[in-house]
C-alpha positions as CSV (number, residue, x, y, z in Angstrom):
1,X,228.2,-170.9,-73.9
2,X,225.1,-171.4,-72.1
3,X,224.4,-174.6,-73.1
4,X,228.1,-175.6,-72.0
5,X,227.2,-174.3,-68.6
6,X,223.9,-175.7,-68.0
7,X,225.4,-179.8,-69.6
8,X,228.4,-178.9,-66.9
9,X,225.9,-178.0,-64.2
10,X,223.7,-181.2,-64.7
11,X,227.3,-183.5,-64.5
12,X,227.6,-182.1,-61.7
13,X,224.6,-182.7,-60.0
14,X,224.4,-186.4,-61.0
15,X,227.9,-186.5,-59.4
16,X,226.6,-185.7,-56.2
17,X,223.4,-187.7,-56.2
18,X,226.0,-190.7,-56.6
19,X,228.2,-189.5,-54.3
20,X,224.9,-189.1,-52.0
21,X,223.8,-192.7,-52.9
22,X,227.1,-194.0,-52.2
23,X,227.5,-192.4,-48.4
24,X,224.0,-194.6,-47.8
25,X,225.0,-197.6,-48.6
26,X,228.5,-197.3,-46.3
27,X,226.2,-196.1,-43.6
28,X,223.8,-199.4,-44.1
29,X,226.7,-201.5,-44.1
30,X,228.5,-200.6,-41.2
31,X,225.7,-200.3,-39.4
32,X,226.6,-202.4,-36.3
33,X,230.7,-201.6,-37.3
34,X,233.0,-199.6,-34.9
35,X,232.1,-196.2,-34.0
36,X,234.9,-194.6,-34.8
37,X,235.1,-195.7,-38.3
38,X,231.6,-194.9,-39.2
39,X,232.5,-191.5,-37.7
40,X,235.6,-191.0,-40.2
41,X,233.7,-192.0,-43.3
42,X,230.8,-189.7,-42.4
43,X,233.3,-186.9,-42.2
44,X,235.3,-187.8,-45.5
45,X,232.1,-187.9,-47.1
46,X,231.0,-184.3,-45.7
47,X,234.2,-183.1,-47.0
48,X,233.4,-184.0,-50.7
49,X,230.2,-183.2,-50.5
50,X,231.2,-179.7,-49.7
51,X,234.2,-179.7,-52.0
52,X,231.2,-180.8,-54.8
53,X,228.9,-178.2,-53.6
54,X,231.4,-175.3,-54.1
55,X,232.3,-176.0,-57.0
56,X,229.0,-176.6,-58.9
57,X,228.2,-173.0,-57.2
58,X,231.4,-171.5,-58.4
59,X,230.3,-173.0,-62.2
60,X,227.2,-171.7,-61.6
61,X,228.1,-168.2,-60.9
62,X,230.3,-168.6,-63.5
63,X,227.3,-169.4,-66.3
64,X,224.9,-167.2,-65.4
65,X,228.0,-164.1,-65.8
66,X,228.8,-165.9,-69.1
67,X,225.2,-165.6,-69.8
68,X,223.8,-162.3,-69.4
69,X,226.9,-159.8,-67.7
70,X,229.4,-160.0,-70.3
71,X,227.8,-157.1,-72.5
72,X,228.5,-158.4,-75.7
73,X,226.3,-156.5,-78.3
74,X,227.2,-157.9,-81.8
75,X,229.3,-159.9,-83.7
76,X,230.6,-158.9,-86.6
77,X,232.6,-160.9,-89.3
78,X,235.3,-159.2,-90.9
79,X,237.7,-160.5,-93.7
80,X,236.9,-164.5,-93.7
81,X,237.5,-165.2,-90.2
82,X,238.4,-162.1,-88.4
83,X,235.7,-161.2,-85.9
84,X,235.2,-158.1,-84.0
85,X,233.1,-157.8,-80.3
86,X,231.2,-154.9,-80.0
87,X,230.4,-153.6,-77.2
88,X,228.1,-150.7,-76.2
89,X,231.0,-148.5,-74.9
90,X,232.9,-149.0,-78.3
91,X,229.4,-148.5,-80.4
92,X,229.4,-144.9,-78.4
93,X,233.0,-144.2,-79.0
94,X,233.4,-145.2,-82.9
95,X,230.5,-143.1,-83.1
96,X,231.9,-139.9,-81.7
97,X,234.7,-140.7,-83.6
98,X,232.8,-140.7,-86.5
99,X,230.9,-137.3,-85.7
100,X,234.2,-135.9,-85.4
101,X,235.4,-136.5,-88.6
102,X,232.1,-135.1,-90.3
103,X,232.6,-132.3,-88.9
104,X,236.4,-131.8,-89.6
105,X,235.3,-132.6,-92.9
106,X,232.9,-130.0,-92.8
107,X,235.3,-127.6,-91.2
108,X,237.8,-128.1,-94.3
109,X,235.4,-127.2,-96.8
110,X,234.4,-124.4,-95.1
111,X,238.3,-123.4,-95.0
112,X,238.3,-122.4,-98.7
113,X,237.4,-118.9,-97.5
114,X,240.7,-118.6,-95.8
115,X,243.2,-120.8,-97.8
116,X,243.1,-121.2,-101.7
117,X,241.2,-124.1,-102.9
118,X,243.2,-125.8,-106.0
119,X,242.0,-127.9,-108.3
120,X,242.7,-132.1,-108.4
121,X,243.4,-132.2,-112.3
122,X,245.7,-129.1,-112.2
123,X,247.8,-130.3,-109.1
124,X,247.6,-134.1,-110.4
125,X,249.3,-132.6,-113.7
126,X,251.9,-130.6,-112.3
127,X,253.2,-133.9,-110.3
128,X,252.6,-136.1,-113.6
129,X,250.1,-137.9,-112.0
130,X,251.9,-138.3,-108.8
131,X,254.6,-140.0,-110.4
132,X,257.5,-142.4,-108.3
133,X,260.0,-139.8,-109.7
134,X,258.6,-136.7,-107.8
135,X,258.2,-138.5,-104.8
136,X,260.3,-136.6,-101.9
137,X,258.6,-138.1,-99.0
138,X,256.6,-140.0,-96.9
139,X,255.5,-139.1,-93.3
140,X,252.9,-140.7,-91.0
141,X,250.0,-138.7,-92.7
142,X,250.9,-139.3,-96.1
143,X,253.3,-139.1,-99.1
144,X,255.1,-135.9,-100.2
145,X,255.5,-134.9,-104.1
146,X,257.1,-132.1,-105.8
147,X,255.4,-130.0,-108.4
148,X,256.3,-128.2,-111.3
149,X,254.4,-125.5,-112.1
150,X,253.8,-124.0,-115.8
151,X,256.0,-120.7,-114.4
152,X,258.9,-123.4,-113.6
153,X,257.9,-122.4,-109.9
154,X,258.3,-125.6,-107.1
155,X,255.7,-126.8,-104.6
156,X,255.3,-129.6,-102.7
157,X,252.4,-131.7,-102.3
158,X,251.1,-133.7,-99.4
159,X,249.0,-136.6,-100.8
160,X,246.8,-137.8,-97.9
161,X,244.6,-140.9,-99.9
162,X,243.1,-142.1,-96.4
163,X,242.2,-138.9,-95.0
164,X,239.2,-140.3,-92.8
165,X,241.1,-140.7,-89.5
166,X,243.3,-137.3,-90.3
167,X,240.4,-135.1,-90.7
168,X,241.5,-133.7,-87.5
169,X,245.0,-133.0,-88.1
170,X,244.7,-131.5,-91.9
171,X,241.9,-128.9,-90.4
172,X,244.8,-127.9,-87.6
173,X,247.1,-127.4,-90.3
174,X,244.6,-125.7,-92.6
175,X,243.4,-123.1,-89.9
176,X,247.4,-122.4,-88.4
177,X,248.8,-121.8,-92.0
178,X,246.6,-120.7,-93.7
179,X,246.2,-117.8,-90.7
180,X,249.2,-117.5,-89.7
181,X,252.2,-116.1,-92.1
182,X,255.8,-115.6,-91.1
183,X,259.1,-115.8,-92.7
184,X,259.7,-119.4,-90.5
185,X,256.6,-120.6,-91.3
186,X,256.1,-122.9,-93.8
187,X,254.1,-121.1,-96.8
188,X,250.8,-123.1,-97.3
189,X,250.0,-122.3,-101.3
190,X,246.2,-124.4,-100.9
191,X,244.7,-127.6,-100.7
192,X,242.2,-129.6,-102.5
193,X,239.3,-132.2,-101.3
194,X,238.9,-134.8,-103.8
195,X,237.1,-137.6,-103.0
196,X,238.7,-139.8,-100.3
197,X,242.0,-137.8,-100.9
198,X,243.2,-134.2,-99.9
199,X,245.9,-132.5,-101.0
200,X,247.6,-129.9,-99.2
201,X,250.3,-127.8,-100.8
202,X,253.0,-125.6,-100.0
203,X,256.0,-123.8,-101.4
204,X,259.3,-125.9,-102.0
205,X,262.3,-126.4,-99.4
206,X,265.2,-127.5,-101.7
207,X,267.4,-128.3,-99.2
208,X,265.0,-130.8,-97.4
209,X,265.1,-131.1,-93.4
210,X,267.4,-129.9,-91.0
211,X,267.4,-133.8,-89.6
212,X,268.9,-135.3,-93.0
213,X,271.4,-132.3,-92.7
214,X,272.7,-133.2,-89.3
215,X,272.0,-137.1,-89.3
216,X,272.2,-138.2,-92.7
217,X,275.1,-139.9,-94.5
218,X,273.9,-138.5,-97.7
219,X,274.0,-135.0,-96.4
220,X,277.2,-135.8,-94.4
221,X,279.7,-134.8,-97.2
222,X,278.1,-131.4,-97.1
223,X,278.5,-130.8,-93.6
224,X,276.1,-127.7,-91.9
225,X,278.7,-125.6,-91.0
226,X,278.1,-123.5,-87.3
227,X,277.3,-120.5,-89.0
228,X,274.7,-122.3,-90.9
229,X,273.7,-124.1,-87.5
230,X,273.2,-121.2,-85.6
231,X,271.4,-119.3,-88.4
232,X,268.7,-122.2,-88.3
233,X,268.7,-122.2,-84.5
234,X,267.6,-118.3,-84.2
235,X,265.0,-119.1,-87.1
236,X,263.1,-121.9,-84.8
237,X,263.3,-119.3,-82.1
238,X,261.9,-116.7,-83.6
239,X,259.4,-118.6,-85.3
240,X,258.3,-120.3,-82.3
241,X,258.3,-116.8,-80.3
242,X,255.8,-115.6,-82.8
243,X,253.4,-118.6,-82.7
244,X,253.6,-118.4,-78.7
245,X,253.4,-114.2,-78.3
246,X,251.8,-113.0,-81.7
247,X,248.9,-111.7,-79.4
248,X,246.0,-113.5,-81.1
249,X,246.2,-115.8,-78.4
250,X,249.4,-118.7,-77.9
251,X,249.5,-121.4,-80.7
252,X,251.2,-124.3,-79.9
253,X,253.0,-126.7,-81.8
254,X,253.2,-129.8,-79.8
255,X,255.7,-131.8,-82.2
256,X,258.7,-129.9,-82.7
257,X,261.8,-131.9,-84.0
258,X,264.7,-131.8,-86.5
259,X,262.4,-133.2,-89.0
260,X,259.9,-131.0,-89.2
261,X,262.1,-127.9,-89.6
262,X,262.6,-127.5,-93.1
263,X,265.5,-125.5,-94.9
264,X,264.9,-122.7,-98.1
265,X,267.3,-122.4,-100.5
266,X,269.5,-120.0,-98.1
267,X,269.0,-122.3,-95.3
268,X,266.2,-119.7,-93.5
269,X,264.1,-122.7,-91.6
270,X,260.3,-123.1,-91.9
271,X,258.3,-124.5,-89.0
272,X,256.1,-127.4,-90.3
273,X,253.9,-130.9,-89.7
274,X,251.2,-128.4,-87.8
275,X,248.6,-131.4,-87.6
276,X,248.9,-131.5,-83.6
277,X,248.9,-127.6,-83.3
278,X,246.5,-125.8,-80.7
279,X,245.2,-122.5,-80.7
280,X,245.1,-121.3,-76.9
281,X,243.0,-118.2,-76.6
282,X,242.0,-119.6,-73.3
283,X,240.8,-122.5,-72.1
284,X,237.7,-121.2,-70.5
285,X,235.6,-118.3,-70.2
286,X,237.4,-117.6,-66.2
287,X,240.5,-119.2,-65.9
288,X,241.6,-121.0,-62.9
289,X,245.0,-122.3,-61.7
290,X,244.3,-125.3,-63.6
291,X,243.7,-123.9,-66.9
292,X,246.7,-121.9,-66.4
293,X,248.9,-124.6,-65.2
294,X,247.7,-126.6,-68.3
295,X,248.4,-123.8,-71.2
296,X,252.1,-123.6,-69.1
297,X,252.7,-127.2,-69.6
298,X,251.8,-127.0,-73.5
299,X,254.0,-123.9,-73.8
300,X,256.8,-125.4,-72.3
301,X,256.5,-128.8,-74.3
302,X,257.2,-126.3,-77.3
303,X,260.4,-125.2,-75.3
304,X,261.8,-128.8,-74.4
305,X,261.4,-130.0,-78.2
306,X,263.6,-127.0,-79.3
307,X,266.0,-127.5,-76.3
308,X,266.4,-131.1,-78.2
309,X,266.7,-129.5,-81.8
310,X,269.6,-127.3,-80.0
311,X,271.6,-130.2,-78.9
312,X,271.2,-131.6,-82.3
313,X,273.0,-128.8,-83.4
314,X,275.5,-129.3,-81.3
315,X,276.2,-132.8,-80.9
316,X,275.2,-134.3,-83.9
317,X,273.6,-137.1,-81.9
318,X,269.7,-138.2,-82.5
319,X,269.0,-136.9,-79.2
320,X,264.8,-137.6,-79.4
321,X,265.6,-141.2,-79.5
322,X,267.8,-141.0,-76.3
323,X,266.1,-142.7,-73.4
324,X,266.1,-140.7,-70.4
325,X,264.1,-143.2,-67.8
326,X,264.5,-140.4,-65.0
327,X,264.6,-137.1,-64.3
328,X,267.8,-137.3,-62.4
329,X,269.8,-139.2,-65.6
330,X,268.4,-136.3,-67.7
331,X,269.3,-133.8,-64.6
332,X,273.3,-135.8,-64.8
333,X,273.7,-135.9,-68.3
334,X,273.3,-132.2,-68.7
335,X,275.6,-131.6,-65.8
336,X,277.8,-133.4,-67.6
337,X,277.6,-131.5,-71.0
338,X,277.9,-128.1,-69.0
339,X,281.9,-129.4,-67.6
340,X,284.8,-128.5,-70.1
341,X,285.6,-131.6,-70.5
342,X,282.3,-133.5,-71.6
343,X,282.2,-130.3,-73.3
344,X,284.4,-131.0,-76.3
345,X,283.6,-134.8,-76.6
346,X,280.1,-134.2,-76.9
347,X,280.7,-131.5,-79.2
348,X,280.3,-132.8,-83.3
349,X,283.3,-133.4,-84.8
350,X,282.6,-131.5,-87.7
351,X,282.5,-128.4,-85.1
352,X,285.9,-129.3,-83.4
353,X,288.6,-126.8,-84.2
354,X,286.5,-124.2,-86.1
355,X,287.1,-121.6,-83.6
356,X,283.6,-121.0,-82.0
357,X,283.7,-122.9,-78.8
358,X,282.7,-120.3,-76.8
359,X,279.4,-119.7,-79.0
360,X,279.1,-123.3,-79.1
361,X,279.2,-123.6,-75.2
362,X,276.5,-120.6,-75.0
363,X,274.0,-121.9,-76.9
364,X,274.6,-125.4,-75.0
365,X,273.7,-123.6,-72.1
366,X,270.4,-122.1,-73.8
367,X,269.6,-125.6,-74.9
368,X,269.8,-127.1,-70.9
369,X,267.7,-124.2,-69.4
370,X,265.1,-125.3,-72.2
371,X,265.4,-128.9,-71.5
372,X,264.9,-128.4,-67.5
373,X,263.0,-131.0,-66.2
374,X,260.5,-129.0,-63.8
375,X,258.5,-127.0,-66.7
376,X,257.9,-123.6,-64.8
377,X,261.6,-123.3,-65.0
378,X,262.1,-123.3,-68.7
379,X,262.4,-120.1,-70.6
380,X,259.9,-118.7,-72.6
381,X,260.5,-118.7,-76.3
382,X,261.0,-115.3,-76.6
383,X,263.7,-114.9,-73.8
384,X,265.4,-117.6,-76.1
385,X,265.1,-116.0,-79.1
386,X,266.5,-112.8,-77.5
387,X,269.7,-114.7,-75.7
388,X,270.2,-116.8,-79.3
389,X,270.2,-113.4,-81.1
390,X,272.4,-111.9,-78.4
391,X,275.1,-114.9,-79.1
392,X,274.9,-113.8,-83.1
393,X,275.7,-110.5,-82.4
394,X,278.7,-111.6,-80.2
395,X,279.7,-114.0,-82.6
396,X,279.2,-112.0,-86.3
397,X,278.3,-115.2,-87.8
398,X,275.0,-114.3,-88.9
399,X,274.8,-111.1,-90.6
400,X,273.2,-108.7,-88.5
401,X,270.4,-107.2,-91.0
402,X,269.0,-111.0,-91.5
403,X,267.9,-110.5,-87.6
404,X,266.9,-107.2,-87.3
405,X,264.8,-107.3,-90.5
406,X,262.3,-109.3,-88.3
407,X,260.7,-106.5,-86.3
408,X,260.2,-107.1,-82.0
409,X,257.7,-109.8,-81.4
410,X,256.4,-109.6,-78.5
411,X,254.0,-106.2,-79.0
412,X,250.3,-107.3,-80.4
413,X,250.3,-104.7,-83.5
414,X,253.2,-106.7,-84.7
415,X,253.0,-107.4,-88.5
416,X,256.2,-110.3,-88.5
């Protein structure tokens, strides 16, 4: 690029010594010519002598920043003809990024004191070899088998073969559930570290997520009646209420959604997909309004994803894929949910005419308070929980013992 510059440079420069020459022979010609014209040509020539001179100092600016500003440190071929610029800045950052994973890695082995370490073979065996039939999944982390166990006991198995740039994720789910246990938790049974490949197992949800229920055509002809509905909707509460007030200091889930609420066998939910959890003891050693404000926001992220899961529930519309491009158009749509009218055409049809409108319409108006679009204003998760369990009792669709078998949440020496 260099050499380019310097050959353009050197063009230019002859350019303008002919230019130069030129201007002195019209100057010995018209020597004894009219004043005037000699005048004109003297200034035409000025002008392209300057228009020459600005640009052979624009190319040369442009050369020497070629040359020696742009900080290009390496170049690197990848895959034939695929190149990749390196510069000092990425160097740094891909090295960080590899420190991190090192010491996530290091992290997860260090785990096995706190969640059961399995062993490859035995897991491998139990899925036959993670077979195409016992595939049940596949997220954004990695595939999802089921295993049979020589008891006739089910698990499921998260296969994660390029763990490298998940390190991060499988040591937040590692250190929430393998710490954490509650009946709308997702049991965590162990993992494995096998090479390249980890393995993270849990017990069995036979009936799947509560998205497939609600959205699926599949699911469809088994429709999730409202009893069903708000049973899973008091489940999320409380199990969010105990990550956010079990008084080891607030965990936060960060990516709550209809898919990663999974349903048991009696439909009791289990909070899973922990990889973007945070543990918020605090965020420093004194706390100021800005560490405050930002353990709030996280909190309340929490509450807006379940507010969303709610109207799910209701509506039987995908409502995370719904594009709200403003705070008033999400401020208006909820307005209009709220009126009796929008009411019962939002409503699912599969709800319509089942005779719980009014509990319907209360738990609508749980799900706007958590979906309020100035954070500070949304309800904690344990005021939810406590006005969803107060709609239950109303209601007597949820038998009364499956709620009160979960003791109070909020007090520390809580053993939920």
């Amino acid at each position: 690029m260099a050499v380019g510059g310097a050959k353009l440079a050197l063009l230019l420069i002859h350019i303008l010594s002919v230019a130069g020459d030129e201007y002195s022979s019209s100057r010995d010609n018209d020597h004894g010519g009219d004043d005037h014209e000699h005048r004109k040509k003297l200034i035409s020539s000025l002008k392209s002598g300057f228009v020459i001179g600005y640009v052979f100092s624009s190319v040369s600016v442009i050369t020497i920043f070629m040359s020696y500003c742009v900080p290009w440190a390496s170049l690197m071929k990848r895959k034939g003809n695929e190149v990749m610029m390196k510069t000092p800045m990425m160097t740094s950052l891909m090295e960080r990024q590899e420190m991190k994973r090192k010491e996530a890695n290091v992290q997860i082995c260090m785990l096995g004191n706190i969640v059961k370490r399995l062993n490859f073979v035995g897991i491998s065996k139990a899925t036959a070899n993670f077979s195409q039939a016992n595939k049940i999944g596949l997220g954004r982390m990695g595939t999802m088998y089921m295993a049979t166990l020589p008891d006739g006991r089910f698990l499921a198995v998260k296969r994660i073969v390029d763990s490298q740039q998940f390190e991060e994720q499988i040591v937040s789910e590692l250190k929430t559930l393998g710490t954490l246990k509650h009946k709308n938790l997702l049991p965590l049974f162990g993992f494995c570290v096998e090479s390249n490949t980890r393995l993270l197992v849990y017990k069995y949800m036979s009936n799947g997520n509560l998205f497939d229920w609600i959205h699926s055509v599949k699911h469809r002809r088994k429709t999730l009646q409202w009893p069903l509905r708000l049973k899973v909707a008091v489940g999320v509460a409380r199990g969010l209420a105990r990550l956010h007030h079990g008084g080891r200091g607030q965990v936060v889930h960060l990516n709550i959604s209809s898919k990663c609420i999974l349903l048991d066998k009696n439909f009791e939910p289990k909070l899973s997909n922990f990889g973007k959890a945070m543990l918020i003891t605090s965020m420093s050693n004194t706390p100021g309004v800005h560490d405050e404000f930002c353990e709030m926001a996280l909190v309340k992220e929490d509450v807006h994803g379940f507010g969303v899961v709610l109207l799910e529930l209701i509506t039987g519309m995908d409502c995370s894929r719904m594009n709200f491009s403003s705070n008033s158009i999400l401020n208006e749509w909820i307005g209009n949910l709220l009126s009796t009218s929008y009411f019962k055409d939002a409503m699912d049809r599969f709800l319509i005419g089942q005779g719980f409108d009014d509990e319907i319409f209360q738990l609508l108006k749980v799900a706007c308070n958590c979906l309020d679009c100035i954070p500070d204003r949304r309800p904690s998760m344990f005021q939810v929980y406590k006005d969803i369990k107060a709609i239950t009792k109303r209601s007597e669709v949820v038998d009364d013992s499956e709620i009160q078998m979960q003791p109070e949440i909020c007090p520390a020496t809580s053993q939920d």
